[in-house]
mmJSON file of the N, C-alpha and C atoms, coordinates in Angstrom:
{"data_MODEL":{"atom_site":{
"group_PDB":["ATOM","ATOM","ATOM","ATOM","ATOM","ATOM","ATOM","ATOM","ATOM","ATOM","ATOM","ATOM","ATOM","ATOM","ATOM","ATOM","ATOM","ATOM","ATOM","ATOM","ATOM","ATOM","ATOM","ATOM","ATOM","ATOM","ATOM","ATOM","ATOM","ATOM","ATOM","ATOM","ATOM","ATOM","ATOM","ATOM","ATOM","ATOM","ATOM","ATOM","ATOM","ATOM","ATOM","ATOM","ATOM","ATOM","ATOM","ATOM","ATOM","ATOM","ATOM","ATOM","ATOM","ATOM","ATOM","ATOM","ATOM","ATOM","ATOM","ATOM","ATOM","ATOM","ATOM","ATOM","ATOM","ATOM","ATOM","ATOM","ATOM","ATOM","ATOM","ATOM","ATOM","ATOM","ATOM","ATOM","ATOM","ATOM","ATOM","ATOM","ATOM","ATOM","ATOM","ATOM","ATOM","ATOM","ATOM","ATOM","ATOM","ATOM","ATOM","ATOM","ATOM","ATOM","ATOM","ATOM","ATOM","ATOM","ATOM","ATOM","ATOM","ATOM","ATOM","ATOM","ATOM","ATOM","ATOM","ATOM","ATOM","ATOM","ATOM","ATOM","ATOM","ATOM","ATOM","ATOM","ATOM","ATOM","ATOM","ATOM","ATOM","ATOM","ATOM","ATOM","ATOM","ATOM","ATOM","ATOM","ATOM","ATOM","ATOM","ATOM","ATOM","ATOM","ATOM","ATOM","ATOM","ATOM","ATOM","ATOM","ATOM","ATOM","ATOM","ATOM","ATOM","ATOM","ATOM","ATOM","ATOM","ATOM","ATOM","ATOM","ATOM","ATOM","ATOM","ATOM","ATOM","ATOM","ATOM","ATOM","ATOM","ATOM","ATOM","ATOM","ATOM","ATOM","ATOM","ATOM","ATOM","ATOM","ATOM","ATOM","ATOM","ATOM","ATOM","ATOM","ATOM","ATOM","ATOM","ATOM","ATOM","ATOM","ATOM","ATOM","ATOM","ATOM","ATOM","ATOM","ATOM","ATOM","ATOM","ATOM","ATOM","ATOM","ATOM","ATOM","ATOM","ATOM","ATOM","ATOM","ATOM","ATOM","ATOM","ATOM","ATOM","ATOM","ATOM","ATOM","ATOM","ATOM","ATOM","ATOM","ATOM","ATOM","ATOM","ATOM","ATOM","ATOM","ATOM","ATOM","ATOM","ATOM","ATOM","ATOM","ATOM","ATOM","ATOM","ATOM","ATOM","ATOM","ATOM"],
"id":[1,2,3,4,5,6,7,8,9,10,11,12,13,14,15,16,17,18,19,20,21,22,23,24,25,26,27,28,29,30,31,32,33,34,35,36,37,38,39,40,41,42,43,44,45,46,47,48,49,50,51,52,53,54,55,56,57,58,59,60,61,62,63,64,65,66,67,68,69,70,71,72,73,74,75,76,77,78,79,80,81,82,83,84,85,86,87,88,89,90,91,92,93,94,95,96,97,98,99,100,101,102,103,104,105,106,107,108,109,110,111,112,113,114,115,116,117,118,119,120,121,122,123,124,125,126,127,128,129,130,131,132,133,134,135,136,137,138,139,140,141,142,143,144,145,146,147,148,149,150,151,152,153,154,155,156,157,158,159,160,161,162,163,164,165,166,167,168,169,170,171,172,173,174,175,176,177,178,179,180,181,182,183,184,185,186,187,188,189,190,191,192,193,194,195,196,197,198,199,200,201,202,203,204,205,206,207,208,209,210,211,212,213,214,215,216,217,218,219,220,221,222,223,224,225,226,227,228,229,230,231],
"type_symbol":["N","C","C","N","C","C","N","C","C","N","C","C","N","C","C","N","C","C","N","C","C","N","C","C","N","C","C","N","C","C","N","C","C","N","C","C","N","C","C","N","C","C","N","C","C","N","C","C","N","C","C","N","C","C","N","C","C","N","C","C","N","C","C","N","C","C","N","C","C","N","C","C","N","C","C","N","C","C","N","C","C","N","C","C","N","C","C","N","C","C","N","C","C","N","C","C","N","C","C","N","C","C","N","C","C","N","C","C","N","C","C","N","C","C","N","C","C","N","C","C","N","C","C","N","C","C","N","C","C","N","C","C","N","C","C","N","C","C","N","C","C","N","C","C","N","C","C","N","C","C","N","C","C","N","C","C","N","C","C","N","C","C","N","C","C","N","C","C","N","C","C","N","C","C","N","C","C","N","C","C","N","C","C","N","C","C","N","C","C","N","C","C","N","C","C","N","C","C","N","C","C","N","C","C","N","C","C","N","C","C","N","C","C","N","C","C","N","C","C","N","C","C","N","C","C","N","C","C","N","C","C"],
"label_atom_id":["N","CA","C","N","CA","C","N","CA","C","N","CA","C","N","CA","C","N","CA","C","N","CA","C","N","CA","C","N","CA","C","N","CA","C","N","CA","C","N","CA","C","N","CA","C","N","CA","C","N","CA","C","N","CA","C","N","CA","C","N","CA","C","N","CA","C","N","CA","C","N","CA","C","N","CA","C","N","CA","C","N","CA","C","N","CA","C","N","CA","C","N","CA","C","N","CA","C","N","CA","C","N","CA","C","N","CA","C","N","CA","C","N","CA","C","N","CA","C","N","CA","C","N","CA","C","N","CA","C","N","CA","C","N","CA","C","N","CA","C","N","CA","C","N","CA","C","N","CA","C","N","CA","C","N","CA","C","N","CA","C","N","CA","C","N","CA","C","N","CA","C","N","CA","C","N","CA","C","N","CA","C","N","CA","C","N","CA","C","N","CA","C","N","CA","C","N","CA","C","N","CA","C","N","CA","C","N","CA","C","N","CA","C","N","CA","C","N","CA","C","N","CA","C","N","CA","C","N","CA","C","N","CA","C","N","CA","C","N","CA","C","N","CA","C","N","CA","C","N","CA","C","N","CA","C","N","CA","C","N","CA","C","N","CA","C","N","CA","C"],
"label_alt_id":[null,null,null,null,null,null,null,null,null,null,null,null,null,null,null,null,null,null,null,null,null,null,null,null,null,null,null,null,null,null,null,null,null,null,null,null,null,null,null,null,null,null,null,null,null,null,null,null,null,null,null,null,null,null,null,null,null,null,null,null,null,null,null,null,null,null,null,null,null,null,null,null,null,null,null,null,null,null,null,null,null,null,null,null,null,null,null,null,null,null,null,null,null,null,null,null,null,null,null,null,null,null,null,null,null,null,null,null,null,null,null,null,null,null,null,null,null,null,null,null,null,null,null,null,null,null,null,null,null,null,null,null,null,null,null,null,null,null,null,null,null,null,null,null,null,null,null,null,null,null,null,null,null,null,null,null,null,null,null,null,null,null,null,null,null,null,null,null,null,null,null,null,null,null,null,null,null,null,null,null,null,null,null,null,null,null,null,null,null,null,null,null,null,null,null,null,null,null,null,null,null,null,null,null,null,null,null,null,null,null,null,null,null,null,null,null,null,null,null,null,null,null,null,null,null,null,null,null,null,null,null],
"label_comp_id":["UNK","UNK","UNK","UNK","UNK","UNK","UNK","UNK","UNK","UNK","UNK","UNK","UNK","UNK","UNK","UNK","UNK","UNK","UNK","UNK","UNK","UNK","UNK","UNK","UNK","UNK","UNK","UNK","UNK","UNK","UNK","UNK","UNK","UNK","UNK","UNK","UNK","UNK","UNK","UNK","UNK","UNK","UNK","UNK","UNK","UNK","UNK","UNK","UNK","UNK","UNK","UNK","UNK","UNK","UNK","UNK","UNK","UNK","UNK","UNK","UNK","UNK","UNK","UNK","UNK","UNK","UNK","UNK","UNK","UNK","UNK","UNK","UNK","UNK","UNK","UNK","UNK","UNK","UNK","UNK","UNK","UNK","UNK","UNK","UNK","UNK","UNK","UNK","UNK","UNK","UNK","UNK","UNK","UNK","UNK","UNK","UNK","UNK","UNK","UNK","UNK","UNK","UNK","UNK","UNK","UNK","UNK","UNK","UNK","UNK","UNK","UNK","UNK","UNK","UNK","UNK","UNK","UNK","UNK","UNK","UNK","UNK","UNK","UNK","UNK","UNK","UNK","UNK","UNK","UNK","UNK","UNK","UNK","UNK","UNK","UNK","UNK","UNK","UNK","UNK","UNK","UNK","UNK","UNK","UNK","UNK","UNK","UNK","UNK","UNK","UNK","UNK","UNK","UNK","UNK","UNK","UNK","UNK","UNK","UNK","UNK","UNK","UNK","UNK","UNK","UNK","UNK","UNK","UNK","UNK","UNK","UNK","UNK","UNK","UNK","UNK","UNK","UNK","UNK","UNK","UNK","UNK","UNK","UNK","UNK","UNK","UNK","UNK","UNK","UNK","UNK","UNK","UNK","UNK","UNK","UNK","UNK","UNK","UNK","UNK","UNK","UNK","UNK","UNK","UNK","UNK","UNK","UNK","UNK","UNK","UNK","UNK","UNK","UNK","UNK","UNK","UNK","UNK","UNK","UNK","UNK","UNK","UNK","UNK","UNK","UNK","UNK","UNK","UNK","UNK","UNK"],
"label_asym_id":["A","A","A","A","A","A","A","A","A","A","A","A","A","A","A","A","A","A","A","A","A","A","A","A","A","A","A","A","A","A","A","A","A","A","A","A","A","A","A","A","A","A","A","A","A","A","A","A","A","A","A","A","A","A","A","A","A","A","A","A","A","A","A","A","A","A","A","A","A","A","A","A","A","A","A","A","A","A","A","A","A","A","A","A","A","A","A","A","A","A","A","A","A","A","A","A","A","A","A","A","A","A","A","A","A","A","A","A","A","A","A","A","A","A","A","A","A","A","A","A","A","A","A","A","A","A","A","A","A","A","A","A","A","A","A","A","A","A","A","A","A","A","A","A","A","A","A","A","A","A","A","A","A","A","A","A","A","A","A","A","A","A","A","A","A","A","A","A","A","A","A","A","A","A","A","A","A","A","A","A","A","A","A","A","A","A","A","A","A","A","A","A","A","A","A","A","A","A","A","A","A","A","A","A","A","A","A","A","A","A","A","A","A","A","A","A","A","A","A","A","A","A","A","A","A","A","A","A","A","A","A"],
"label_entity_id":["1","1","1","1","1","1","1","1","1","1","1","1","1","1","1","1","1","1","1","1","1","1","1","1","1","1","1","1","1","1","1","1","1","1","1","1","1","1","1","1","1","1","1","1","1","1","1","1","1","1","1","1","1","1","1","1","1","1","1","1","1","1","1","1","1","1","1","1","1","1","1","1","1","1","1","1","1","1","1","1","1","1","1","1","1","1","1","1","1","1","1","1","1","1","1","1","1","1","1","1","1","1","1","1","1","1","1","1","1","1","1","1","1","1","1","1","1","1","1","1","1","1","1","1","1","1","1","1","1","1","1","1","1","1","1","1","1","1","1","1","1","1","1","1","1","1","1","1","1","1","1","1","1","1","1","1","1","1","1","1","1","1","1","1","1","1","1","1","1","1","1","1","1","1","1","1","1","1","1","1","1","1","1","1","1","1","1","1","1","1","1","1","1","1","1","1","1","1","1","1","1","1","1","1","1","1","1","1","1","1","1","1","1","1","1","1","1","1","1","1","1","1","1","1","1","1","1","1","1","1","1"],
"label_seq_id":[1,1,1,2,2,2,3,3,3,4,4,4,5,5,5,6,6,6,7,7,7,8,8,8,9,9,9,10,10,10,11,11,11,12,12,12,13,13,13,14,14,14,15,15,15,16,16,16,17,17,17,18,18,18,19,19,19,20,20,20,21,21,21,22,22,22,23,23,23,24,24,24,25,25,25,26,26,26,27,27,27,28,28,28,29,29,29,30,30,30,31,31,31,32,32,32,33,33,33,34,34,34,35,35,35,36,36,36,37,37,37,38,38,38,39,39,39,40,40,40,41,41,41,42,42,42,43,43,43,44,44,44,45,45,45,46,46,46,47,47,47,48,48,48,49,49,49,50,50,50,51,51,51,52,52,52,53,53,53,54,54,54,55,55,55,56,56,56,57,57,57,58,58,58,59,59,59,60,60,60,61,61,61,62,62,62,63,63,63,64,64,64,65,65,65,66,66,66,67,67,67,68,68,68,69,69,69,70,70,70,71,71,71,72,72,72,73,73,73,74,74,74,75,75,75,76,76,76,77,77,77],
"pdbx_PDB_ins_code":[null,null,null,null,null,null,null,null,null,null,null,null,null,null,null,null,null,null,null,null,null,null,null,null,null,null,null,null,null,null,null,null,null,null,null,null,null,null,null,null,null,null,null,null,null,null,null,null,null,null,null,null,null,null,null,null,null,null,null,null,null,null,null,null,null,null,null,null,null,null,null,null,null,null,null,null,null,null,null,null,null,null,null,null,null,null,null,null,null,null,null,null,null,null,null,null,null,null,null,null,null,null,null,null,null,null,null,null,null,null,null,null,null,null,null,null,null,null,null,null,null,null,null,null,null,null,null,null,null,null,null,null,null,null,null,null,null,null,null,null,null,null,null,null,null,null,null,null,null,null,null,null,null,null,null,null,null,null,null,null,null,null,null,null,null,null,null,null,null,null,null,null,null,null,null,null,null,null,null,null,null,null,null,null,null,null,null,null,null,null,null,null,null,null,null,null,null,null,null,null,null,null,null,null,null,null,null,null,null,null,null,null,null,null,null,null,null,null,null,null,null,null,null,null,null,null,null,null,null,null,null],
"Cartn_x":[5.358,5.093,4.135,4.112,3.821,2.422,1.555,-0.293,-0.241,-0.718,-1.163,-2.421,-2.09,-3.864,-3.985,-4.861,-5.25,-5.552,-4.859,-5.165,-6.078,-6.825,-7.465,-6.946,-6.524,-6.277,-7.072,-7.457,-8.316,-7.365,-6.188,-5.101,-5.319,-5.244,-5.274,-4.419,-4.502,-3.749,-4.117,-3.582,-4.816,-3.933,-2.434,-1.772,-1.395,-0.364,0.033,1.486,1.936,2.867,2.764,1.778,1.093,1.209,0.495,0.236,1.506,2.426,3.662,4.78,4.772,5.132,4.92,3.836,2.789,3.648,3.089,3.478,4.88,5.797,7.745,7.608,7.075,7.509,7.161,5.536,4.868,5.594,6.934,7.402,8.855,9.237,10.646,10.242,9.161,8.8,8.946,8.227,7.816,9.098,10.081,11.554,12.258,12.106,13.044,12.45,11.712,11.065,10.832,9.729,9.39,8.276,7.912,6.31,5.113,4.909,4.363,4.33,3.332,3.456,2.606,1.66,1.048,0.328,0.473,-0.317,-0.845,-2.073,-2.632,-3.036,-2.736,-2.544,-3.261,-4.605,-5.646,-6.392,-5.371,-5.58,-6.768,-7.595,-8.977,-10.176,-9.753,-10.918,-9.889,-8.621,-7.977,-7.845,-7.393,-7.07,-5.689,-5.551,-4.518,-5.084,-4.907,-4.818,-3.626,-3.402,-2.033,-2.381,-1.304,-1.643,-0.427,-0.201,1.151,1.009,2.141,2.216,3.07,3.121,3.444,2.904,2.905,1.803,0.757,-0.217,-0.832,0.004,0.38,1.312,2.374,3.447,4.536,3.633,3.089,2.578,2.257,0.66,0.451,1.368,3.021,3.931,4.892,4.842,5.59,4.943,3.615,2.469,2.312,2.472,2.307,4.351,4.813,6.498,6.012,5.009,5.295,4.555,4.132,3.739,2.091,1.689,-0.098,-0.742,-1.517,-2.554,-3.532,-3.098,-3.859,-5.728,-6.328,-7.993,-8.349,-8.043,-8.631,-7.6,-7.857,-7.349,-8.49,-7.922,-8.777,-8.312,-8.278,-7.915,-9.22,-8.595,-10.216,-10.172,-8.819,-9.137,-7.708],
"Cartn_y":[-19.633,-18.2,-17.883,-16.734,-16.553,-15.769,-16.265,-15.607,-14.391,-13.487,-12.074,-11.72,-10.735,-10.513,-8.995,-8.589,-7.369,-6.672,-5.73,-5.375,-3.727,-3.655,-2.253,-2.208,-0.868,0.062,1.21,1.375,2.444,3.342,4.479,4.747,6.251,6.576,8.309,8.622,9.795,10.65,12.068,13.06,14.458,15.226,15.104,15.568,15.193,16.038,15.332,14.932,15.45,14.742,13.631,12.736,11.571,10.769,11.1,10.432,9.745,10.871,10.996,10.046,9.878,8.895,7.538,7.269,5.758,5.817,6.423,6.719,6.07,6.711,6.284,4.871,4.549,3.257,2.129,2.381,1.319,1.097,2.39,2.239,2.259,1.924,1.418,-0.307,-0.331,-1.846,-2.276,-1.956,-2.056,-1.924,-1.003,-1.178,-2.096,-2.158,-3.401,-4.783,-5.074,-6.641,-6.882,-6.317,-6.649,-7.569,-7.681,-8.143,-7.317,-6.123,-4.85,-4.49,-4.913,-5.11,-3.481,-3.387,-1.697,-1.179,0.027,1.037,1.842,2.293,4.156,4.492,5.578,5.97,7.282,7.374,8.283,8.695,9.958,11.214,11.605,11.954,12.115,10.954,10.198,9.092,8.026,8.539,8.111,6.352,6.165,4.426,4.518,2.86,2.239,1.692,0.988,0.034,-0.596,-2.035,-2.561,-4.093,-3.694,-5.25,-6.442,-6.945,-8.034,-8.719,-10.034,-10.811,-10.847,-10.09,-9.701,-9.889,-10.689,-10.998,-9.8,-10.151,-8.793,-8.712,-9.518,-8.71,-8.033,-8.7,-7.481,-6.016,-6.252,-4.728,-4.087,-4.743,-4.214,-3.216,-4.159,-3.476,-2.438,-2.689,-1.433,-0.002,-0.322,0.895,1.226,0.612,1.304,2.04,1.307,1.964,3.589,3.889,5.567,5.966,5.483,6.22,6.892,5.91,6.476,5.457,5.857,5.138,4.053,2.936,2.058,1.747,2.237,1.99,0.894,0.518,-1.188,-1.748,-3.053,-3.599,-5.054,-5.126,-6.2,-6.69,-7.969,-8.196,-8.577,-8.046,-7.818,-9.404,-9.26,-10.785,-11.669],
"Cartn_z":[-9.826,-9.792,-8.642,-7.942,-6.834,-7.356,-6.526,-6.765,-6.853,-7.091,-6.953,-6.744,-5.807,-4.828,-5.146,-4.837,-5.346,-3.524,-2.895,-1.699,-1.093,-0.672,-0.172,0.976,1.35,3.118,3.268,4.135,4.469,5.285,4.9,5.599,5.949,7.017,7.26,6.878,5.683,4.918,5.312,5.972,5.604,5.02,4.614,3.189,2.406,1.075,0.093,1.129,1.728,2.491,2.8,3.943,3.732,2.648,1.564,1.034,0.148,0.178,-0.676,0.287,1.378,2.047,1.746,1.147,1.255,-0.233,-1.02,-2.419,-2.392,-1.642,-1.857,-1.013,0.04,0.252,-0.891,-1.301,-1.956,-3.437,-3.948,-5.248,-4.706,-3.972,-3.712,-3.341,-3.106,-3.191,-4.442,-5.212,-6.312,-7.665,-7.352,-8.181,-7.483,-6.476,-5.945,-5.816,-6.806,-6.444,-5.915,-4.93,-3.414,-3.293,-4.79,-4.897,-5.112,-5.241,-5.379,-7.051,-7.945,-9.239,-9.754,-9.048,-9.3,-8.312,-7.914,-6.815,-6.493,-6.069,-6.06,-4.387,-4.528,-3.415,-3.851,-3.009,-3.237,-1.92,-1.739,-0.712,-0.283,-1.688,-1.563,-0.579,-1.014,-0.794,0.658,1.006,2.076,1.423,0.703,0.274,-0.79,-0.19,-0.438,-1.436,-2.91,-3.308,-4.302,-3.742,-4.455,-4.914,-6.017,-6.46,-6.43,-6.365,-6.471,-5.685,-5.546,-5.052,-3.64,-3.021,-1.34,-0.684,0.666,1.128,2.007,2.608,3.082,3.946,5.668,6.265,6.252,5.44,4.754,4.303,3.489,2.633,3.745,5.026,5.949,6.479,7.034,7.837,7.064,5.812,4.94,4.808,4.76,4.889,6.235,7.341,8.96,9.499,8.48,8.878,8.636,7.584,7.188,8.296,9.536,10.541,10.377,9.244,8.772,9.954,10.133,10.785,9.376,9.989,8.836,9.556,9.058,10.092,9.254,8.336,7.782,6.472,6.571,5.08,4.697,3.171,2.767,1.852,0.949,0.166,-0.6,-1.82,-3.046,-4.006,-3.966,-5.011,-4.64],
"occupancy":[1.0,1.0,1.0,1.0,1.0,1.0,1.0,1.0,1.0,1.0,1.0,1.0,1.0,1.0,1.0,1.0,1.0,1.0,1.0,1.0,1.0,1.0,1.0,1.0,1.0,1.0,1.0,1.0,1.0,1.0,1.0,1.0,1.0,1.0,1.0,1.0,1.0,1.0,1.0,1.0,1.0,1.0,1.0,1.0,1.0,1.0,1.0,1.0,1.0,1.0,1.0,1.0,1.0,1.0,1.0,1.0,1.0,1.0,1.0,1.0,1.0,1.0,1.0,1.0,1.0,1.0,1.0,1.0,1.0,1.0,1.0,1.0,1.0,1.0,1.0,1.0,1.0,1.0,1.0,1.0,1.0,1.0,1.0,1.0,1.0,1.0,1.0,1.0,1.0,1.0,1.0,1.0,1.0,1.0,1.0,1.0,1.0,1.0,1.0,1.0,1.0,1.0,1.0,1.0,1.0,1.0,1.0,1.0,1.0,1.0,1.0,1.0,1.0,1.0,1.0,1.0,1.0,1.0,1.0,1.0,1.0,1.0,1.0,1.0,1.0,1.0,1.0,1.0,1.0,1.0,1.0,1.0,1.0,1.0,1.0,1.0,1.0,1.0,1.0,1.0,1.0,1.0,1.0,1.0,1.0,1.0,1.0,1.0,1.0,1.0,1.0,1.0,1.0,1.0,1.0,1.0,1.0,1.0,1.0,1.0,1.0,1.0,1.0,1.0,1.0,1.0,1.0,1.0,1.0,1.0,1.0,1.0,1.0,1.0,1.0,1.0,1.0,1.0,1.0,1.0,1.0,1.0,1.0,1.0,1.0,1.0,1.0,1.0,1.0,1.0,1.0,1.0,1.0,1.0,1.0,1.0,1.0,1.0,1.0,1.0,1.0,1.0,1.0,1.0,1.0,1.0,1.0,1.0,1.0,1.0,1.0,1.0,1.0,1.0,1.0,1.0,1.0,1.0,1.0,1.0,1.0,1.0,1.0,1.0,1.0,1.0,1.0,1.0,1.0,1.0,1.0],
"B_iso_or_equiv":[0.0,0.0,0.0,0.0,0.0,0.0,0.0,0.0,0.0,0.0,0.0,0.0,0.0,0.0,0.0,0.0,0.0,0.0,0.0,0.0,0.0,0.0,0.0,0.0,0.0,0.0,0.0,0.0,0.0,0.0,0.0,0.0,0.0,0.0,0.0,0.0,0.0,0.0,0.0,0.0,0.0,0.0,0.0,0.0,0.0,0.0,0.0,0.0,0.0,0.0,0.0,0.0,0.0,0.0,0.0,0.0,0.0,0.0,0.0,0.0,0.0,0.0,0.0,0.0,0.0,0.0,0.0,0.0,0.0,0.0,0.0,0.0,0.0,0.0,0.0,0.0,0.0,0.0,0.0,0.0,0.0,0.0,0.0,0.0,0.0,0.0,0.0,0.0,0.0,0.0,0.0,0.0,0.0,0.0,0.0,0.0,0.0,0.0,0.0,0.0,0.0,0.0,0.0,0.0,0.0,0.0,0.0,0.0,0.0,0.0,0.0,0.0,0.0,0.0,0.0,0.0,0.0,0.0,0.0,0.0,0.0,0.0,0.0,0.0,0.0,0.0,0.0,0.0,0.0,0.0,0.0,0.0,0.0,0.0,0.0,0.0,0.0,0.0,0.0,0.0,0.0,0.0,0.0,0.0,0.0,0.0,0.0,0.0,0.0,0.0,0.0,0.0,0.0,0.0,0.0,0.0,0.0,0.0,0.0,0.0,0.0,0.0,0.0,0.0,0.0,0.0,0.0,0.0,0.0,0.0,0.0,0.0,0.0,0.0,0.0,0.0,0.0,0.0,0.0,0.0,0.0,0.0,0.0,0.0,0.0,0.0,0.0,0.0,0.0,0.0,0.0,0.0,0.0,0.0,0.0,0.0,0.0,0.0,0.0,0.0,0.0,0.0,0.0,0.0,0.0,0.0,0.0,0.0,0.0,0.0,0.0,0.0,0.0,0.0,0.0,0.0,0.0,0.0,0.0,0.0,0.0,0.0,0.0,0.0,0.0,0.0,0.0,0.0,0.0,0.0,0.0],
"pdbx_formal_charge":[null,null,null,null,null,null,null,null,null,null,null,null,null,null,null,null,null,null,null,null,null,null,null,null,null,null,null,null,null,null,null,null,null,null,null,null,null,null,null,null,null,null,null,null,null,null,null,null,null,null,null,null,null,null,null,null,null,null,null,null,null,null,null,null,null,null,null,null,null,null,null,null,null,null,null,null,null,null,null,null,null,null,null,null,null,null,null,null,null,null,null,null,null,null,null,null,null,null,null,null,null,null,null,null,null,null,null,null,null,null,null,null,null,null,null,null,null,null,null,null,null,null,null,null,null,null,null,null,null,null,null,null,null,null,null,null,null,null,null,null,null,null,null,null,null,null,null,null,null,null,null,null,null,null,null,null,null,null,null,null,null,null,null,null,null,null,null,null,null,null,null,null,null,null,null,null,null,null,null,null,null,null,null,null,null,null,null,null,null,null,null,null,null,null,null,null,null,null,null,null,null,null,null,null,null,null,null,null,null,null,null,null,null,null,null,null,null,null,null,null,null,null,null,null,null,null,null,null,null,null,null],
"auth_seq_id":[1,1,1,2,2,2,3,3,3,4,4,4,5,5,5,6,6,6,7,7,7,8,8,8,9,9,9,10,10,10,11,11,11,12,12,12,13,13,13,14,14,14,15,15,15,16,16,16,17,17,17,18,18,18,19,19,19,20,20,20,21,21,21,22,22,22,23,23,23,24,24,24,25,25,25,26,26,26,27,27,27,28,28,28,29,29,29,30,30,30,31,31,31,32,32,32,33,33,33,34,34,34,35,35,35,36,36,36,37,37,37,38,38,38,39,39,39,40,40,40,41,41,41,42,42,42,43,43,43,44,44,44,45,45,45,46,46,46,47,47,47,48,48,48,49,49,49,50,50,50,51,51,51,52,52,52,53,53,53,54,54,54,55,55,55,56,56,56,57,57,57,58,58,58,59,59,59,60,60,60,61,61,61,62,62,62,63,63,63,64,64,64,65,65,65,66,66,66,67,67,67,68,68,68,69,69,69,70,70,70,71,71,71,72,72,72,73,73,73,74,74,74,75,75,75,76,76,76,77,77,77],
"auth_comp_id":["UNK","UNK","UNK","UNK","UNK","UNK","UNK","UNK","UNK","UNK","UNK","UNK","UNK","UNK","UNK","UNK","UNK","UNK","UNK","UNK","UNK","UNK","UNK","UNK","UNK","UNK","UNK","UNK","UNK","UNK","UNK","UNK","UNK","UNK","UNK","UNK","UNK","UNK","UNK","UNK","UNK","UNK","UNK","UNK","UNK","UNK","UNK","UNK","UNK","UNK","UNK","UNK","UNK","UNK","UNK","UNK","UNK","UNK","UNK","UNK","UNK","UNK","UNK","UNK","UNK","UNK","UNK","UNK","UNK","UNK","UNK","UNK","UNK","UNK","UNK","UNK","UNK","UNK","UNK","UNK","UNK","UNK","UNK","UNK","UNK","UNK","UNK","UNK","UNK","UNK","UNK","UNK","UNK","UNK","UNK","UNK","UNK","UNK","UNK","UNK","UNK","UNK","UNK","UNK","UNK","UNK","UNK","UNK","UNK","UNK","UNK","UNK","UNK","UNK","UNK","UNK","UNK","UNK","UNK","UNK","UNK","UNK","UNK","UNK","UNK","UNK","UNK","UNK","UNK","UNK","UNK","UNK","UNK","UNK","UNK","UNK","UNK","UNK","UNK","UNK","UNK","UNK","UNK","UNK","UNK","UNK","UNK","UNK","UNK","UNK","UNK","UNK","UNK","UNK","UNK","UNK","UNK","UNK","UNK","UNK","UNK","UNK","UNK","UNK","UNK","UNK","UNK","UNK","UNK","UNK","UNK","UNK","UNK","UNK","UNK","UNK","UNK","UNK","UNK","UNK","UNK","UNK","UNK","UNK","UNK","UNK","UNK","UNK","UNK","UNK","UNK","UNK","UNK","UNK","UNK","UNK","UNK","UNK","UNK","UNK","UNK","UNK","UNK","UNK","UNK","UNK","UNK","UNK","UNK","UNK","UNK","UNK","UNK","UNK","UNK","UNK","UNK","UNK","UNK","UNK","UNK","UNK","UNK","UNK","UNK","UNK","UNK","UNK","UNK","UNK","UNK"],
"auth_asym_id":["A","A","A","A","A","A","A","A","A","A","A","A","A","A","A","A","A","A","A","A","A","A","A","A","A","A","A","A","A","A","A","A","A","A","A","A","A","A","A","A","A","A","A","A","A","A","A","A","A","A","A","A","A","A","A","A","A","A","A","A","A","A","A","A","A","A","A","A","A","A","A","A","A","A","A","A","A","A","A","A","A","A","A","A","A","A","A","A","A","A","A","A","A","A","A","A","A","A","A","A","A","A","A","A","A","A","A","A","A","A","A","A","A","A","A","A","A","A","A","A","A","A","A","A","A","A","A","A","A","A","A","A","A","A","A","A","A","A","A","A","A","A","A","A","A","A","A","A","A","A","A","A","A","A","A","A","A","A","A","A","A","A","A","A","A","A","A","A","A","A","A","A","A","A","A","A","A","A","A","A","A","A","A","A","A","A","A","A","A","A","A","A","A","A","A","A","A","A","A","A","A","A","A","A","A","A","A","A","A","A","A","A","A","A","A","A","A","A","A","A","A","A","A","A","A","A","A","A","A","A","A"],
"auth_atom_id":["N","CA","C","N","CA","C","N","CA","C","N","CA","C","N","CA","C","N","CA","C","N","CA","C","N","CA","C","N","CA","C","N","CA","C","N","CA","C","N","CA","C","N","CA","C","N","CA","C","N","CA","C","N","CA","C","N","CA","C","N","CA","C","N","CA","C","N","CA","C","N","CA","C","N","CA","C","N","CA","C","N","CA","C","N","CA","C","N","CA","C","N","CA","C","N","CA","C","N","CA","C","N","CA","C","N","CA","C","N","CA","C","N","CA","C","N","CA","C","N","CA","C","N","CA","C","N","CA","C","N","CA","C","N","CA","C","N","CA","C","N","CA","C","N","CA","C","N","CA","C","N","CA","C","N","CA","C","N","CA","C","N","CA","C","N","CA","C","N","CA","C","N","CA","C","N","CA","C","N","CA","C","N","CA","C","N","CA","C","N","CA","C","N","CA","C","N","CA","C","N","CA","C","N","CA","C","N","CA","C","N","CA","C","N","CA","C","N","CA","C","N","CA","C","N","CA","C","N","CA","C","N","CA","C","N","CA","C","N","CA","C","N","CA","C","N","CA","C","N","CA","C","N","CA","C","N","CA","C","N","CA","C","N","CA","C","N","CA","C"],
"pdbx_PDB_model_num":[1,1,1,1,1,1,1,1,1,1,1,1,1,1,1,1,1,1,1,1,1,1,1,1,1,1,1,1,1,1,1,1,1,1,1,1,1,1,1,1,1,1,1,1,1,1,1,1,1,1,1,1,1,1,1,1,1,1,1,1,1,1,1,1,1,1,1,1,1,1,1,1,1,1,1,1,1,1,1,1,1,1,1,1,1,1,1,1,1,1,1,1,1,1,1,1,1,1,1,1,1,1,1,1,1,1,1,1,1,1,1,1,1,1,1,1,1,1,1,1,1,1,1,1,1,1,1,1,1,1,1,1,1,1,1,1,1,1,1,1,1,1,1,1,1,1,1,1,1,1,1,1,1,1,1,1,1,1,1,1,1,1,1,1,1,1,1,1,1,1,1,1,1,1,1,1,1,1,1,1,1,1,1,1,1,1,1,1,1,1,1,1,1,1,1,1,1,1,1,1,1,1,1,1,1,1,1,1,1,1,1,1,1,1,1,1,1,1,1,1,1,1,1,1,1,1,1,1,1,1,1]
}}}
């Protein structure tokens, strides 16, 4: 069984459009077994956080396809 990490992005959002972008990629991951087990995507405070077993660069490049500017990532655990 594959590890699961817990990931933070620090992503420029300045709408719900934005954010609703991040939102549909990170849950078409996530129905399609991508490795993407749960996600929030919080406009307010401009962050990513996801949990599953995907590695960070995939997630990285699934979250920069919506054309957000990613200004940081990290993995929490």
């Amino acid at each position: 069984m594959a590890e699961v990490h817990k990931y933070k992005f620090d992503v420029k959002m300045t709408c719900g459009g934005c954010s609703g972008a991040v939102t549909r990629v990170l849950n078409k991951a996530k129905t399609e077994n991508q490795g993407v087990d749960e996600f929030e995507v919080s406009l307010e405070k401009q962050e990513v956080l996801v949990t599953g077993s995907i590695p960070y660069d995939e997630l990285l490049a699934k979250i920069q396809k919506t054309g957000k500017e990613v200004r940081s990532g990290s993995t929490l655990e």
